[in-house]
N, C-alpha and C positions, 0 to 999 in steps of 0.2 A: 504494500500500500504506500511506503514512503518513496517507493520508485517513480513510481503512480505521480506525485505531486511533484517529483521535482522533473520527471518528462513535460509534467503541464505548465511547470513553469519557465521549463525550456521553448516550450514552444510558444509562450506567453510574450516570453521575451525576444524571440526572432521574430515572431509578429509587430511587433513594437518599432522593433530596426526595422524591418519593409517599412510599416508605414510612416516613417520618419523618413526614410528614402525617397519614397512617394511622394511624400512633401514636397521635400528640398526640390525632387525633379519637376510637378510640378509648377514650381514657383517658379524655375527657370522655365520651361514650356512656354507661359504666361506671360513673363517680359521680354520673351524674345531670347532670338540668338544675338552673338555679335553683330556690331556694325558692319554693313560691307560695303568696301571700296570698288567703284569702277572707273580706270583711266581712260581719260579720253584722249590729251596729248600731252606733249607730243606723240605719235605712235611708235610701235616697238619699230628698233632700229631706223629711228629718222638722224638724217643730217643733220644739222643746222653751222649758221655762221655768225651767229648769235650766243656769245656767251654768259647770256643770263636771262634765259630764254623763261618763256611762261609754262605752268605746268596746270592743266586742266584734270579735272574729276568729279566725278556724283558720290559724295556720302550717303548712305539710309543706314537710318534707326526707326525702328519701332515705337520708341520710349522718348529720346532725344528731339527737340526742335533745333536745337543748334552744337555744335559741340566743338572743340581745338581737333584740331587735323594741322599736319607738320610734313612738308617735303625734305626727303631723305636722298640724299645724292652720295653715293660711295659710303653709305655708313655715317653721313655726316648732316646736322640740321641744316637745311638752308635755305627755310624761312619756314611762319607759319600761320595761319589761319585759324583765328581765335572761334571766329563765328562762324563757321561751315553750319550753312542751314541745310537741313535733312531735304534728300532727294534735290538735290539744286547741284546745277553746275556749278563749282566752283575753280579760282583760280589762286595759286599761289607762284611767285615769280620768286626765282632764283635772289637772294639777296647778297650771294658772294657770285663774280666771277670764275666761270666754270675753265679749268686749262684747256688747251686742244688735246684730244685723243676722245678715246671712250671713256662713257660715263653709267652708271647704275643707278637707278631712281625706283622709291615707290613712294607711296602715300603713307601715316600711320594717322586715325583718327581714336579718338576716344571718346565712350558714350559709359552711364551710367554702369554698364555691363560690363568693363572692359574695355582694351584696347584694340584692336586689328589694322591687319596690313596689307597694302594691295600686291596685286601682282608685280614683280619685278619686271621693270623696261629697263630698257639700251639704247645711249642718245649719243652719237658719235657728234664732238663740236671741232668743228676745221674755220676758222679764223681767215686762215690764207689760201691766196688765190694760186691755182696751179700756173707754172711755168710754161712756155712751149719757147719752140722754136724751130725752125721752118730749116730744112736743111737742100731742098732742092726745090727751086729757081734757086742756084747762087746768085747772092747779092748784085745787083745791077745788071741780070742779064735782061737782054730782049730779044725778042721771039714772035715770030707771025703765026704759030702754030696757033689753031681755035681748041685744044686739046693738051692744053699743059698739066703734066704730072708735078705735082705739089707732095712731097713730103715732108711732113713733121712730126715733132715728139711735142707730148704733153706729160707732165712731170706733179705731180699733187703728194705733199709730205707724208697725207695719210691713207686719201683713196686706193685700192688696189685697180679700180677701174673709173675710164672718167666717161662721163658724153659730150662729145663735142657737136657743137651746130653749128 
């Protein structure tokens, strides 16, 4: 019979734990998941020649009307937006000078919930203008040909490929 009573109280008491479980899950169910971020720009792998270029996104919260949201470039803060209203485009622009090469960026917003992060992007910034130079017509020739072969090179520090028009 004392076995009796402490099985029932075993089972009394993992009862208890569920529904304190229940609860807690619940309460999250109810407010929601995290915030999610979606970037709009720049998009994945754009150029620019702009090194403090603008960076676009939609916040949502469930819970939140407005909340801080921080652009993140290589791991680093560079800049932020106090008042990102929920579901709105928003913008935050680079507030330091980006170097030339490749770059990494995401969003992190924070809403009553919690923090979250967007997707990571790649924003290659190139500064400078590519090189050429014309290696046939040599300099000062002249020619009645309707059909002249023009050869040149074009030179860019970072592109592996250029288009030229």
């Amino acid at each position: 019979m004392f076995k009796i009573k402490e099985t029932n109280l075993e089972r009394k008491l993992l009862s208890y734990i569920v529904l304190i479980l229940l609860f807690v899950l619940s309460i999250f169910i109810v407010n929601g998941t995290f915030i999610s971020i979606i970037p709009s720009t720049p998009l994945n792998k754009t150029w620019t020649n702009n090194n403090q270029p603008d960076f676009t996104f939609t916040p949502t919260s469930n819970i939140n009307t407005t909340f801080p949201c921080i652009l993140m470039i290589d791991n680093i803060k560079y800049g932020t937006n106090y008042t990102s209203l929920n579901n709105s485009l928003t913008n935050i622009t680079a507030n330091l000078t980006l170097t030339q090469g490749t770059h990494s960026w995401f969003i992190n917003c924070t809403d009553v919930n919690g923090s979250n992060f967007s997707i990571t992007r790649t924003i290659y910034v190139d500064t400078s203008n590519p090189s050429s130079s014309i290696t046939l017509p040599l300099t000062n020739t002249s020619t009645n040909d309707t059909t002249v072969e023009i050869n040149f090179t074009l030179i860019d520090n970072l592109a592996t490929a250029i288009n030229y028009y």
